[in-house]
LUMLUMRO-39325 format. One record per residue (C-alpha): x, y, z. Coordinates in steps of 0.001 Angstrom, whole numbers, padded with zeros to 6 digits, always signed. Each point is the difference from the previous one (the first is absolute). Example, Ala and Ser with C-alpha at 12.3 -4.5 7.8 and 13.67 -1.06 7.14 Angstrom:
// LUMLUMRO-39325
+012300-004500+007800/+001370+003440-000660/
This chain:
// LUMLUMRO-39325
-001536+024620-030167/-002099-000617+003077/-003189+001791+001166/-001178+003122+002205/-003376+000294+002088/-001163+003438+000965/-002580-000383+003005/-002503+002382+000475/-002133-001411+002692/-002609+001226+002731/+000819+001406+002958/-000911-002888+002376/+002279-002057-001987/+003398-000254+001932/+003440+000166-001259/+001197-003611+000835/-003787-001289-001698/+001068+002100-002828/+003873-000933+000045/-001455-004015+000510/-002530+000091-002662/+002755+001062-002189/+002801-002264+000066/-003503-002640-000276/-000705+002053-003408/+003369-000135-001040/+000674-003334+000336/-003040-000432-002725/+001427+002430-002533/+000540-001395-003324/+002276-000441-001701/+003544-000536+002506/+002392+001714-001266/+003559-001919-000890/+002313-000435+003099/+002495+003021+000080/+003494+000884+001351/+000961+003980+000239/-002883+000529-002345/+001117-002582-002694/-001927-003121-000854/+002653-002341-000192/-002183-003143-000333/-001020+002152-003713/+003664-000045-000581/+000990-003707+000701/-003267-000831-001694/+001767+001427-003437/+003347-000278+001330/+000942-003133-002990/-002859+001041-002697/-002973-001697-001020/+000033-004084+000585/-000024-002238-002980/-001613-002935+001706/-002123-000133+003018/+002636-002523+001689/+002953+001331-001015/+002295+002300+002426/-001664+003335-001000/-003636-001066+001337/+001361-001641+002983/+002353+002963+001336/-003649+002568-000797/-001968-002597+001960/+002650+000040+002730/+001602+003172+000344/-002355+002430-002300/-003355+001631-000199/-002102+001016-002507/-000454+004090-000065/-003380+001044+001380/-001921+002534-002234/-002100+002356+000765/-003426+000079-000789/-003237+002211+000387/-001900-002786-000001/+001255-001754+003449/-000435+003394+001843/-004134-000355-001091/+000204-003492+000282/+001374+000274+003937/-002465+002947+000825/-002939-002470+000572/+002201-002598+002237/+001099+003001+002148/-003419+001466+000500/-001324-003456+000986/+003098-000384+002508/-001015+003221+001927/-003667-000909-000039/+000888-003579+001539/+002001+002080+002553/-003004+001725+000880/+000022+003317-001349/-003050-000264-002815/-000452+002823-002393/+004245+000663-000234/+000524+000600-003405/+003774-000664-002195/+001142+001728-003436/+003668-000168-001554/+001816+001143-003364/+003379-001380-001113/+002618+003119+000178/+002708-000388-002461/+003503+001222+000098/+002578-000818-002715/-000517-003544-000370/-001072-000127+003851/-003419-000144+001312/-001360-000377+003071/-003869-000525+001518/-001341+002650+001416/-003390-000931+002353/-002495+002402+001523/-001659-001470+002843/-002797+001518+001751/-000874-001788+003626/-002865+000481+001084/-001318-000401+004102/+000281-003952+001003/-002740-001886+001016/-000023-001985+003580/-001852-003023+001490/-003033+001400+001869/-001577-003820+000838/+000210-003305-001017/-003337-002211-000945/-000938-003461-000494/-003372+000039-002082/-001857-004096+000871/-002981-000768-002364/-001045-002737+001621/+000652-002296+003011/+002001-003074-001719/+003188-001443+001260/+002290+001732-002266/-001510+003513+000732/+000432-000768+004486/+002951-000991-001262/+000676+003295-002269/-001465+001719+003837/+002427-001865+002087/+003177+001550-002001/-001038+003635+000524/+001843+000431+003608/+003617-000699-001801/-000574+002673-002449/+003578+002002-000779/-001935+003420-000522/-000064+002398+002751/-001854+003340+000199/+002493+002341-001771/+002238-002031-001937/+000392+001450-004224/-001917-001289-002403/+002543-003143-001690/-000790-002481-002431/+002184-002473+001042/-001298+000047+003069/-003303-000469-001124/+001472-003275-001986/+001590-001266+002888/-002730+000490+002149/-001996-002399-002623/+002132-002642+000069/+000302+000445+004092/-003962-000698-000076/+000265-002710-002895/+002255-002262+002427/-001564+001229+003242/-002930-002185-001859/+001939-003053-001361/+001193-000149+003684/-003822-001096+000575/+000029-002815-002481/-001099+001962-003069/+002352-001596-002672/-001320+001372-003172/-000257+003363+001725/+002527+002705-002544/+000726+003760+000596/-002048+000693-003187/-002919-000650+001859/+000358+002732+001893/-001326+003653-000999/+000938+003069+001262/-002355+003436-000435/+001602+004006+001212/-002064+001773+000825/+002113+003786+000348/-000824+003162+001390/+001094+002464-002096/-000293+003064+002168/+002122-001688+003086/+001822-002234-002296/-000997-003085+001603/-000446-003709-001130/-002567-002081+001629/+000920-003924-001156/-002494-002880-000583/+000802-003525-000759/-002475-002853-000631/-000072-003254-001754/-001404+000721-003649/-002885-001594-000368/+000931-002279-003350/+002526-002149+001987/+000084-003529-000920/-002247-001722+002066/+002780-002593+001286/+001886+002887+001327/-001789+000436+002561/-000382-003404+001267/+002291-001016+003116/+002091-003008-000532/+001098-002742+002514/+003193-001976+000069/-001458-004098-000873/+003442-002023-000086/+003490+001215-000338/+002376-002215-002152/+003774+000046+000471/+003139-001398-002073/+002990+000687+001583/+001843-002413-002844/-001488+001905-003488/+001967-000260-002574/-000498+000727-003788/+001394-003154-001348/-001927-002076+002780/-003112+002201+000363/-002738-003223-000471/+002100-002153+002761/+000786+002726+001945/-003758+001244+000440/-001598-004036-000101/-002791+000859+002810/+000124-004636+000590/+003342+001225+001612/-001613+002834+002244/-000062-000043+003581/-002035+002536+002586/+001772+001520+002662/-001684+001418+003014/-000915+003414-001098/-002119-001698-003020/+002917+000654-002569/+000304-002526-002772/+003290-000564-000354/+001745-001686-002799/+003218-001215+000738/+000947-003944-000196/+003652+000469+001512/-001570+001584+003287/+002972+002757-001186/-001717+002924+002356/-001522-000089+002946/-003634+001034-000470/+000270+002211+003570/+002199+001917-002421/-002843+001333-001835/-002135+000508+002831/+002353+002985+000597/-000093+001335-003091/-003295-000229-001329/-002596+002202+001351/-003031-000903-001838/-002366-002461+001621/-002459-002387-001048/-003527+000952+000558/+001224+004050+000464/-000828+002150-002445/+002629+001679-002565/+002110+002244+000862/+002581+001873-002520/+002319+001245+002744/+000105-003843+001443/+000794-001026-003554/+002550+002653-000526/+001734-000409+002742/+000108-004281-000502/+001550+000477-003040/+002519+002272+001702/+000868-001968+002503/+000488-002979-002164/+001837+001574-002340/+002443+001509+002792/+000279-003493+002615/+002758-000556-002502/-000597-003340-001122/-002432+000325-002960/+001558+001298-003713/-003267+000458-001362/-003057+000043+001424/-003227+000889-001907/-003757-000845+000712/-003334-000038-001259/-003788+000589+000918/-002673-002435-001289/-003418+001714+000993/-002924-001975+000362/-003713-000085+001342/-000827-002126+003673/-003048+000253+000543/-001273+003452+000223/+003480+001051+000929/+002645+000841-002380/+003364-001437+000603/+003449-000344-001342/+002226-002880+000056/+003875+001830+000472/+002868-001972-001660/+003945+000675+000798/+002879-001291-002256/+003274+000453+001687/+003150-001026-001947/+002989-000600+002765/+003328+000976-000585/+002378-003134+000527/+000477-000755+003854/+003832-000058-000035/+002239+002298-001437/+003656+001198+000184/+001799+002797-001189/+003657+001013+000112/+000239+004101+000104/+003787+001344-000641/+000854+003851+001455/+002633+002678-000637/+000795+002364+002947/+001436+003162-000034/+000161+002493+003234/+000990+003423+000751/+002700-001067+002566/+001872-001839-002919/-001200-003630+000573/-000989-001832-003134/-001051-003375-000517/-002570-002690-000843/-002315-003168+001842/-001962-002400-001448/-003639-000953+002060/-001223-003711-000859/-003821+000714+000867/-002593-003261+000418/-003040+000217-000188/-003395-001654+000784/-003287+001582-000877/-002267-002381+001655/+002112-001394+002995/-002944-000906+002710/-002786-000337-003113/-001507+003537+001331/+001771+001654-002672/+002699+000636+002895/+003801+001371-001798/+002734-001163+001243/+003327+001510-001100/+003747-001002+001251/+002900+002038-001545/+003515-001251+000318/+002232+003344-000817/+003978+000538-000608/+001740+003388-000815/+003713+000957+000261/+001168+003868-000505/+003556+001987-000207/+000833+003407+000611/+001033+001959-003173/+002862+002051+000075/+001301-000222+003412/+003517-001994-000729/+001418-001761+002798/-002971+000756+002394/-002257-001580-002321/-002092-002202+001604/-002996-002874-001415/-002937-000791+002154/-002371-003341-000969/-002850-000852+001286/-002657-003218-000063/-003252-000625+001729/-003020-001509-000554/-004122+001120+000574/-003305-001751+000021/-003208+001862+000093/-003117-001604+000298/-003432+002142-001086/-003439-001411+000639/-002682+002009-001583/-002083+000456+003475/+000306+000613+003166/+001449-002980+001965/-000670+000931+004162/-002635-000859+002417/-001034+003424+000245/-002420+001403-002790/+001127+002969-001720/-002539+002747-002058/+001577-000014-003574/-002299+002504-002425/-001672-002699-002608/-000055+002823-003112/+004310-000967+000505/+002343-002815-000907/+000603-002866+002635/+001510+000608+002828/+003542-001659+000588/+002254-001453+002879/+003504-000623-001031/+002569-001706+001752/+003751+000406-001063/+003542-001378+001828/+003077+000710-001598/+003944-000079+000456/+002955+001845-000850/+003699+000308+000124/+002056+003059-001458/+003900-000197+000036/+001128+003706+000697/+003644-000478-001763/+001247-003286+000981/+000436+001545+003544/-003431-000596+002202/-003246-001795-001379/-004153+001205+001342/-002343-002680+000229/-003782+001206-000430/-002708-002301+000935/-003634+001333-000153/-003809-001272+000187/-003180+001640-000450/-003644-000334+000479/-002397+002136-001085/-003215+001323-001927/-000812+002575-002807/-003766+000947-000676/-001871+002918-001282/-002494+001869+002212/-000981+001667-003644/+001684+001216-003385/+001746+003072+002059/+001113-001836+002769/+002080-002679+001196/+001501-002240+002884/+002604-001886+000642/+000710-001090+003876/+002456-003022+000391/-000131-001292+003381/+002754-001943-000079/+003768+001216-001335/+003469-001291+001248/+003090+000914-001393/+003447-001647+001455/+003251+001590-001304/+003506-001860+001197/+003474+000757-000505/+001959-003761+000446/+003290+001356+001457/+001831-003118-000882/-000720+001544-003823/+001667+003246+000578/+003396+000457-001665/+003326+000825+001536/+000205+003250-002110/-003808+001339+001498/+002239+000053+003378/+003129+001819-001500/-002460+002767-001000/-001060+000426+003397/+003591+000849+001226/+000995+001676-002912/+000723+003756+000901/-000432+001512-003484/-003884-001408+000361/-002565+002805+001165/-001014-000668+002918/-003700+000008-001774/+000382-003082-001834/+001859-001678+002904/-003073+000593+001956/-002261-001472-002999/+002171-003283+000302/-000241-000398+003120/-004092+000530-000114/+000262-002889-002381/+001920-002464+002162/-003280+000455+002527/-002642+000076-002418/-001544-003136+001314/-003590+001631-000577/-003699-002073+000821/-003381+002175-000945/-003120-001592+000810/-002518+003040-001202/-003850+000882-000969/-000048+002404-003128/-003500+001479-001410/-000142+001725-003044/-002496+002205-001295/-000292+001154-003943/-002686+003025-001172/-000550+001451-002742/-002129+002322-002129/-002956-001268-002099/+001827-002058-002213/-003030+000277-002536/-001092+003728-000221/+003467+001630-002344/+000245+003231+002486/+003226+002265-000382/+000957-000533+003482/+001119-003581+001253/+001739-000963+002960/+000522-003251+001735/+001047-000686+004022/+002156-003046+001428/+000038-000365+003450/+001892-002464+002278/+000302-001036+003429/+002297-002391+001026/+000209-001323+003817/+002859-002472+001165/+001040-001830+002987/-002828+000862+002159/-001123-003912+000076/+003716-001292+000351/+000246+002451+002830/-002391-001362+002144/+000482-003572-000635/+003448+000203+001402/+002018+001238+003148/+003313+002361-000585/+003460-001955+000574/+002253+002532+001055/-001633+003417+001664/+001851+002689-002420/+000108-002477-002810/-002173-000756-002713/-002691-003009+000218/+000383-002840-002269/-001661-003137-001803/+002459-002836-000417/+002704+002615+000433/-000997+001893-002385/-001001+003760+001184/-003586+001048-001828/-000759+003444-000795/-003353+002131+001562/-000507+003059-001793/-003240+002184-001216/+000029+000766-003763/-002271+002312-001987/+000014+001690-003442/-001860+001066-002469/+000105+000853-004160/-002020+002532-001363/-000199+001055-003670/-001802+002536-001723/+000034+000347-003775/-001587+002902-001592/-000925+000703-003879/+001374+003128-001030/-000634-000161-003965/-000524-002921-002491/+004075-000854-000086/+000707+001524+003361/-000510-001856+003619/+001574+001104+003646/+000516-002892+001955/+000693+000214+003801/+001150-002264+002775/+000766+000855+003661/+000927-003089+002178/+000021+000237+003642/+001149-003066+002527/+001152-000435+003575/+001385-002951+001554/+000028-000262+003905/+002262-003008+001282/-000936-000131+004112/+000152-003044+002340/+002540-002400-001146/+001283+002532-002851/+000243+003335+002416/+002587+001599-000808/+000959-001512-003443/-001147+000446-003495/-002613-001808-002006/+001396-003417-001781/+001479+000449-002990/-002676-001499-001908/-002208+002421+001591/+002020+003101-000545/-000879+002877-002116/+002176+000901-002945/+000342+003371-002651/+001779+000678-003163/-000339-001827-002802/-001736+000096-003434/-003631-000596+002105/+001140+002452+002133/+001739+003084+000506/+001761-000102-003678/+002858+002095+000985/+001567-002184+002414/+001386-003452-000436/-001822-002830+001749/+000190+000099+003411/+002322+003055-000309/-001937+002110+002445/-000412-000094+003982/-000685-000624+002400/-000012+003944+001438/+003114+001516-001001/+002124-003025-000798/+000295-000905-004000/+001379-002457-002173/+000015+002274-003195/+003147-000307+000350/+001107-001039-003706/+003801-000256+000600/-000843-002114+002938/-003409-002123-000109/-000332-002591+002704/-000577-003098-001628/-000931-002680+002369/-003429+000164+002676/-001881+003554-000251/-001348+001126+003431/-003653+001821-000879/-002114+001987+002684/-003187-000407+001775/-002015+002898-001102/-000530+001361-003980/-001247+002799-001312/+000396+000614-003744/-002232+002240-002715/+000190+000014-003625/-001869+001539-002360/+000196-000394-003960/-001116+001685-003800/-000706-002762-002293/+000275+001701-003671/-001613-002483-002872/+001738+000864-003203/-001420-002813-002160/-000965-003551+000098/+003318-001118+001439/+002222+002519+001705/-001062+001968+002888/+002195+002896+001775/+000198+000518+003868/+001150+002714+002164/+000042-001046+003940/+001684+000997+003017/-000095-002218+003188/+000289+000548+003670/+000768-001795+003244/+002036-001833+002377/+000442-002481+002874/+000567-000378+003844/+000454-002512+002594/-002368-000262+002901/+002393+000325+003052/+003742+001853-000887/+001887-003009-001551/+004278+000944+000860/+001102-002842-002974/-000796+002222-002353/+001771+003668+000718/+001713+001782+003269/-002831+001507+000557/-003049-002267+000606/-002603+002674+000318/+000993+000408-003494/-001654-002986-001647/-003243+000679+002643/-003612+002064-001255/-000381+002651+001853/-001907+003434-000478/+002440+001102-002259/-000220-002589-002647/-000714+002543-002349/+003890+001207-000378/+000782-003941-000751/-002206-000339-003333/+001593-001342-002956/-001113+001978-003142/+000461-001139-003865/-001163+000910-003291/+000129-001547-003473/-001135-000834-003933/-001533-002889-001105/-000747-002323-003690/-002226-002859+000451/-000801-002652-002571/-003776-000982-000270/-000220-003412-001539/-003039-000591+001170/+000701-003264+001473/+002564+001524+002277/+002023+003348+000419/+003237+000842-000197/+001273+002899+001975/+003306+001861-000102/+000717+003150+002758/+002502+002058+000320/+000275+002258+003125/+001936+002299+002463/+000034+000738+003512/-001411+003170+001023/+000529-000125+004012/+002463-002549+001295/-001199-000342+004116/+003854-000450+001081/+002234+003150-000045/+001546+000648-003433/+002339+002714+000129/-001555+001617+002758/-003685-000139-001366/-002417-002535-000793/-001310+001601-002891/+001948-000860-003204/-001585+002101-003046/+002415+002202+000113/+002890-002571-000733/-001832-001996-002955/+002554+000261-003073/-001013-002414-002828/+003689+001398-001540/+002033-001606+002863/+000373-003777-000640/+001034-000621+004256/-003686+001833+000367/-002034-002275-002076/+001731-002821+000737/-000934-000071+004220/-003523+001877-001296/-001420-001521-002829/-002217-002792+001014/-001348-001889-003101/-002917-002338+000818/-001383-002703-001973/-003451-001390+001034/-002831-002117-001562/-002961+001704+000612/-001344+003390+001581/+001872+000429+003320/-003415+000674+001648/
């Protein structure tokens, strides 16, 4: 039925080493117990739920395989038979001369394991040595890795640290062209203090390594077939048909297909230098991730030049066909009753400047209707069309530092166009272009900075239907949403910005049971327009063929911190921060729409619709009355959520959450309430926090997740009833109550 571990360890042994060495010691128990629920192994029960099978593919066998499982026994003998694996755990942990009995205690037909474990005082690192017998190459070279070393004075005694310090030093040496060189060659002698309980560790090269092991190798010639294939491996590898390019590659390929400046990017190894794993490891990386290879394998012919040993390096890359096309075919469904489907025609071309450059051009269409809302029903389509254009370097006459242990640096450049019709009543054309480039300063952090970004939004008022105008006059419309139209009649936008963007993140190799990540950006516009031109009209704002442009400051940033609370348990945490400052040509107004913040939503505050909250006081959770048409957003953000992730097998997972925040507009903005000060941050933005709570199932399919949440607001910042806090007034009974408070969210993976 499970097992129970009674610690009885020395006094300089805290209680989190004791509570972490034993959820390490239970993890190793033998054998698991069968899965229970409320103390009954229902897997036992569907496992003889139909009797014994009569075949081993009939129905019987497949629902045990599928549903069942077989009982687990107990035995004396896997409680003796675990006692050695334990006692060799807590040694590798560092505390030699601990000591582990058990006995099986039976109740009924129940028995459990019962484990006495004794812990005795752990041993730490007092120094770290690196014995040299002589004064070859390999043994400097054995020397020259001792500065890295991951021991420190003080750290505990840990075996697989000792391990991974091994293999550190193993390719520390294969870095200096010892090819042969293995982690086996490698010894390691403790020498331990007993009385301080201290561990003084040597490592040296045993002394019956193969002799070739420690013999440095140099890169002779480096062969390359960028057109292997299986069927065609004899023509496709015919050195009669090999050319040399200019870095002394041999290059066979007939058709010319690449450009052989293509692999002068990507591979690092030189002729004449001597090996080098990390070089090698990260070639095959980067050829494997420039996107145009399907397979790419290679091969190391050693051989003797002279006195000098030398290897002769061979790539086979398989490409994946230049052009392809693919038709992809969506189903929407939103929160605010729109549902619908599009249809993207992507085009694609893998190799489209013979540098491995991708080229991709979508051509998209969608259409979708409003679901129960009668005669105000209204269907919005939209088309457009993208290109994006990735070359896997950096394309500027400037040089940039990109780390060389990381993939290739990119620049992309992407233009793209779209119309939505809101309705039949107005249409918003979107045209937008990019420049920019994404590299990795090392694993934990990256940059992206685009120089270059302009985005022109247009309303063509010959386009806008009689019926937008008879809203505008109509005197049963809020005055909200006649303010929204008539924001939309002069939404004749133009942002010419610079955005940088900055991604960090813990060691993504070292498993540690804290993990965060950061996401900065900064985003400056209109500064360069600004200057290049002279205003029109004092009072009025500046334009560029008649078209005003918008100047504004915008900064925000993403942090997340995830923390392992048990083996199915994780907190996860995000607080998101941003402020956008529109001055010069936008004083006084907000952001542009495309630059304004939004919260609610099933990435967002769960309890409120999209959009529904903000800016300040004003809302749109208003269920009986949702504005349909253009959403005003604000210019500054500030939302937290936080999150208990509950495993309860391979495929469902439980959540509790409760999320936090609101926005605000820069300067007071009057379209949106009487009161303008009302939508403005001020000191007391406190009182005007949004506050929900909720449940959560997710799906884990492993190739995606599925994620269904239910939630409730806890604080609504608007007055409600006379107070902003609504606990008091949640009644799941009253069907008016959880119809304007249940928010059901449907999302495709984690919300953060």
């Amino acid at each position: 039925m499970g097992t129970d571990i009674v610690m009885h360890a020395d006094s300089t042994v805290s209680e989190t080493e004791q509570s972490a060495l034993e959820d390490q010691l239970m993890t190793l128990a033998r054998p698991r117990p069968n899965k229970q629920l409320f103390g009954y192994p229902y897997k036992v029960g569907l496992y003889y739920l139909f009797g014994e099978p009569r075949s081993k593919n009939g129905f019987r066998s497949w629902f045990r395989r599928k549903f069942g499982e077989e009982p687990v026994f107990a035995s004396a003998k896997a409680i003796s038979s675990s006692i050695p694996i334990w006692e060799a755990t807590l040694k590798n942990e560092g505390y030699f001369g601990s000591q582990v009995s058990g006995e099986l205690k039976e109740e009924g037909y129940k028995a459990r394991g019962v484990y006495q474990v004794n812990v005795k005082p752990r041993f730490y690192i007092d120094s770290v040595a690196f014995y040299l017998t002589d004064s070859s190459v390999v043994q400097k070279a054995l020397r020259a890795t001792s500065d890295r070393t991951i021991f420190k004075k003080g750290d505990p005694y840990r075996f697989d640290n000792i391990k991974l310090e091994r293999e550190r030093i193993s390719q520390a040496i294969k870095q200096r062209g010892f090819y042969y060189f293995l982690p086996d060659y490698i010894t390691i002698l403790a020498d331990n203090d007993s009385a301080n309980h201290q561990t003084t560790l040597i490592f040296a090269i045993k002394p019956d390594m193969p002799a070739a092991a420690g013999v440095p190798y140099y890169i002779r010639d480096i062969f390359i077939y960028p057109n292997y294939n299986l069927s065609t491996a004899r023509q496709d590898t015919n050195l009669r048909r090999a050319y040399q390019s200019d870095q002394q590659f041999i290059i066979v390929d007939s058709t010319r297909r690449f450009n052989p400046k293509l692999f002068r990017d990507v591979v690092t190894l030189q002729h004449g230098s001597r090996y080098n794993a990390r070089q090698q490891d990260l070639t095959l990386s980067r050829l494997i991730n420039v996107g145009a290879f399907k397979f790419v394998r290679n091969r190391f012919d050693p051989a003797q030049q002279g006195d000098s040993a030398v290897l002769d390096v061979h790539y086979y890359l398989t490409p994946y066909p230049a052009k392809s096309m693919r038709l992809e075919l969506d189903g929407t469904s939103r929160s605010n009753n729109f549902s619908g489907t599009q249809a993207i025609l992507s085009w694609r071309d893998r190799n489209f400047l013979r540098r491995a450059e991708l080229l991709t051009v979508n051509a998209n269409v969608g259409i979708e209707f409003q679901v129960g809302a009668g005669d105000q029903s209204l269907t919005n389509y939209r088309y457009g069309a993208d290109a994006t254009l990735s070359f896997p370097r950096l394309v500027s006459p400037l040089s940039f530092r990109a780390d060389q242990r990381q993939a290739l640096p990119k620049t992309n450049v992407t233009m793209g166009y779209q119309t939505n019709i809101r309705g039949g009543l107005y249409r918003i054309n979107a045209f937008q272009t990019t420049f920019g480039y994404a590299w990795r300063q090392s694993q934990r952090l990256e940059h992206v900075f685009q120089p270059f970004n302009a985005n022109y939004t247009f309303v063509p008022l010959d386009k806008v239907d009689s019926r937008f105008y008879d809203i505008l006059i109509d005197p049963e419309v809020p005055d909200v949403i006649k303010a929204q139209y008539n924001n939309i009649l002069s939404s004749d936008q133009l942002i010419l910005s610079t955005l940088y963007t900055l991604n960090y993140t813990s060691s993504p190799r070292i498993p540690l049971p804290t993990t965060f990540r950061i996401t900065s950006n900064v985003e400056v516009a209109g500064n360069l327009a600004n200057l290049l031109t002279k205003q029109q009209v004092p009072g009025q704002q500046t334009t560029i063929f008649k078209v005003p442009f918008a100047q504004f400051l915008r900064l925000d940033g993403d942090f997340r911190l995830y923390r392992r609370l048990g083996k199915n348990l994780n907190w996860a945490n995000r607080l998101f921060t941003g402020v956008g400052i529109p001055y010069g040509n936008s004083k006084g107004f907000q952001l542009p729409l495309a630059r304004q913040y939004f919260v609610g939503g099933s990435n967002s505050i769960r309890a409120f619709r999209p959009r529904a909250i903000g800016p300040g006081l004003y809302t749109r959770d208003t269920i009986r009355n949702v504005p349909t048409f253009q959403d005003g957003g604000g210019d500054i953000r500030l939302e937290a959520n936080t999150e208990l992730r509950a495993k309860l097998n391979k495929y469902l997972e439980l959540a509790f959450f409760v999320d936090a925040g609101n926005i605000w507009t820069y300067y007071p903005a009057a379209r949106f309430t009487a009161d303008p000060q009302a939508t403005a941050f001020t000191s007391e933005f406190y009182k005007q926090v949004a506050v929900g709570t909720g449940v959560g199932l997710r799906i884990d399919l492993s190739y995606f997740l599925l994620r269904f949440d239910l939630a409730t607001p806890l604080r609504k910042p608007y007055k409600t009833n006379g107070s902003e806090w609504v606990i008091d007034q949640i009644n799941f009974r009253d069907r008016d109550w959880r119809k304007q408070n249940l928010v059901f969210n449907i999302g495709v993976g984690y919300p953060f």
